[in-house]
C-alpha positions as CSV (number, residue, x, y, z in Angstrom):
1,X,14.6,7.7,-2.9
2,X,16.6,6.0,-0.1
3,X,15.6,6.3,4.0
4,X,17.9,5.3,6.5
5,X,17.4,4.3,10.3
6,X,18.9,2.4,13.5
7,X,16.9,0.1,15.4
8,X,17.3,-3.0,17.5
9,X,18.1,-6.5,16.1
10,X,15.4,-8.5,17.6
11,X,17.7,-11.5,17.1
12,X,20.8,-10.4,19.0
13,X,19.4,-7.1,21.1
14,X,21.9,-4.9,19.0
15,X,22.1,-1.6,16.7
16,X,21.4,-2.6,13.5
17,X,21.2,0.0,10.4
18,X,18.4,0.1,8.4
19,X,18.0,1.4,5.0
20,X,15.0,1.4,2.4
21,X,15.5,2.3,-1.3
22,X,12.4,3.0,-3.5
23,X,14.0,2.6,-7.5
24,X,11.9,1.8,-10.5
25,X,8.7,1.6,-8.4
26,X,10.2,-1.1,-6.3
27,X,11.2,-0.9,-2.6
28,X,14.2,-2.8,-1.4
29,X,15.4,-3.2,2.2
30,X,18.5,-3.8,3.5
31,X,20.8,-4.0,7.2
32,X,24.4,-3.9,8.7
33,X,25.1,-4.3,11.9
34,X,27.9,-1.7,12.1
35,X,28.5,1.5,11.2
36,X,31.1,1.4,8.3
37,X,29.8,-2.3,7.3
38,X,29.0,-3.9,4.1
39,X,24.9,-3.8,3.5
40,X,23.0,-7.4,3.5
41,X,20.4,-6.7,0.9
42,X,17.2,-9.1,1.0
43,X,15.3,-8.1,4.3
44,X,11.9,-8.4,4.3
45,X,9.9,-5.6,5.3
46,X,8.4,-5.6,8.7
47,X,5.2,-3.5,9.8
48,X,6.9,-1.5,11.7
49,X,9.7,-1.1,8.8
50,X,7.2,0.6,6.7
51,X,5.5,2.9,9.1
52,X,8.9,4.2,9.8
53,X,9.0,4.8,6.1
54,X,5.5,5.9,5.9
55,X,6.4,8.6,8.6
56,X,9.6,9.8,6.6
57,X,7.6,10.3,3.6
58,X,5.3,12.2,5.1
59,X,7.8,14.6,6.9
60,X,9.7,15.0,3.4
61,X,6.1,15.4,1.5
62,X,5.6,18.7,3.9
63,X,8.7,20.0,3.0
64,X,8.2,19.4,-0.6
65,X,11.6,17.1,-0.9
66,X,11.1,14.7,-3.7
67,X,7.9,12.9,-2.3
68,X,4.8,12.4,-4.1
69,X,1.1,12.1,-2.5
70,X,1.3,8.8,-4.9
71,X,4.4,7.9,-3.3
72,X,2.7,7.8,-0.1
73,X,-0.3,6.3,-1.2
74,X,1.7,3.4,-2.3
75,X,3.6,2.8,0.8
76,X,0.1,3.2,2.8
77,X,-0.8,0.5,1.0
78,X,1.7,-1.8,1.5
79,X,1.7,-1.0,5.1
80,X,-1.6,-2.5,5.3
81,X,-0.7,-5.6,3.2
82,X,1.6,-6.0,6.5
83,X,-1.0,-5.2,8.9
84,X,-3.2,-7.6,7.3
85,X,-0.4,-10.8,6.9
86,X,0.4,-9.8,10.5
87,X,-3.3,-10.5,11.3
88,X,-3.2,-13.4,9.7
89,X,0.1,-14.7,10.9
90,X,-1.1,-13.9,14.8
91,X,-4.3,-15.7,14.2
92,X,-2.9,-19.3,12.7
93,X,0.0,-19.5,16.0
């Protein structure tokens, strides 16, 4: 399963393209800061990374597009692993 999105580099205030591949039980994110560019594999998940892949799950589970509930289960949890190093990051700064 692969879901792709834009956002904004919070480094240099530009597009950058976002893409999330779920293979062998693993997710794997990745970004390119153009269009037609080559991906740069390696990026670390942020909260807001999964809920937009949360929210795409969802949407596809509705329409019965190759989602699973456990599919979704699994990200919810890993979107709370976020929420809770994100606590934990906020509170030690």
């Amino acid at each position: 399963m692969e879901i792709k999105w834009h956002d904004i580099d919070p480094e240099t205030g530009k597009r950058r393209y976002l893409a999330a591949e779920r293979f062998a039980g693993q997710w794997k994110f990745r970004w390119k800061l153009t269009k037609r560019g080559e991906w740069t594999r390696g990026l670390t998940p942020t909260r807001a990374m999964w809920e937009h892949v949360l929210d795409a799950m969802e949407r596809r589970y509705w329409r019965r597009e190759g989602v699973e509930l456990e599919d979704i289960e699994l990200v919810k949890r890993l979107l709370a692993e976020a929420v809770q190093k994100e606590k934990i990051q906020n509170s030690s700064e």
